[in-house]
C-alpha positions in Angstrom: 0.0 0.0 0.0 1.4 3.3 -0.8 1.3 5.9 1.8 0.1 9.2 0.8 0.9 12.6 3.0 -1.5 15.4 2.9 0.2 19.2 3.5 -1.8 22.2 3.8 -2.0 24.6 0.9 0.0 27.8 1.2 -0.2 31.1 -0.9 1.8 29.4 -3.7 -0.5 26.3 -4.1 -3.8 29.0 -4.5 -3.1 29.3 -8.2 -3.2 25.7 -9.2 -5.8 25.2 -6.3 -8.3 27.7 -8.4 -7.6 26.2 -11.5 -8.9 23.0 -10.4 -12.0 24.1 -9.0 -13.0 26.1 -12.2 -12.3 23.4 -14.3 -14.2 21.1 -12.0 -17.2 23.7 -11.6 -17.5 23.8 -15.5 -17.2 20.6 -16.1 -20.2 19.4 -13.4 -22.3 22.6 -13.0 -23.6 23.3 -16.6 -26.8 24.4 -15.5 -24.4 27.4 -14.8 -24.6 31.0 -16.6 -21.4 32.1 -17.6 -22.0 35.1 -15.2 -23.1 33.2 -12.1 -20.0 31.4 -12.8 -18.0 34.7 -12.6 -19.8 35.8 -9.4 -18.3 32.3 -7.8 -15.2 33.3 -9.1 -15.2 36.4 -7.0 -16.4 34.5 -4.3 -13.6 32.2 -4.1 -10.7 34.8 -3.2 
């Protein structure tokens, strides 16, 4: 069994971290408007 070890995110990792999340909000919440999409995007910061 490989052993796997979780760090928490700092400042650096927020880019990549964001990334992910819009990719994964587009790609699962198409019931989405592009602008409600936007407003999340505010949100998340």
């Amino acid at each position: 069994m490989t052993q796997v070890t979780i760090n928490n995110a700092t400042r650096a990792d927020y880019p990549a971290l964001l990334e992910v999340w819009e990719a994964s909000v587009r790609a699962t919440h198409h019931f989405l408007a592009e602008g409600d999409l936007l407003l999340l995007a505010c949100e998340r910061i």
